[in-house]
Phi, psi and omega in degrees: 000148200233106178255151192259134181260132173272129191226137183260105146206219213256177241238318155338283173342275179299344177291322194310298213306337167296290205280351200252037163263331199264033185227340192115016177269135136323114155275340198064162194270114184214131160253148182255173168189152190281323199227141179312336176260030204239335095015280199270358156300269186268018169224080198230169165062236162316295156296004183260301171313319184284338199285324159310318202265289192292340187305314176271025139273003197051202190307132138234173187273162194275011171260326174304298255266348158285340153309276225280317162293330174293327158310305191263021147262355157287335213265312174299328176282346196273337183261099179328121180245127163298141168269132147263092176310151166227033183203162172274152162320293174330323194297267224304001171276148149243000000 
């Protein structure tokens, strides 16, 4: 099983970390990102939540972990929410 690490550091960092993948050293599999908000950024929202949601699954393979997204993403879809326009067609012409 294969885990992927998510990593915050410098920009320094990942370069070493480039060059010495590009002589042959195994690096393992890590996405970097330079600054934490820059992290929290493309793992906002949603993507936090499912990414949340497997971290307290432990390992599975990448055919579970779409059965487990695809399960909560029904289950999310399943809960109907009503919409209240608060405006007329007209309002919304411009």
């Amino acid at each position: 099983m294969r885990t992927v690490i998510l990593d915050v550091s410098s920009r320094e960092n990942m370069n070493r970390r480039f060059l010495r993948a590009f002589e042959g050293v195994q690096q393992g599999d890590i996405i970097s990102f330079e600054t934490p908000a820059l992290l929290f950024k493309v793992l906002s929202g949603k993507r936090l939540e499912v990414l949340n949601i497997m971290t307290g699954s432990g390992s599975m393979t990448i055919s579970t972990m779409q059965a487990e997204v695809a399960a909560w993403e029904k289950e999310r879809n399943n809960l109907t929410k009503k919409v209240n326009w608060q405006f007329t067609t007209s309002d919304a012409r411009i």
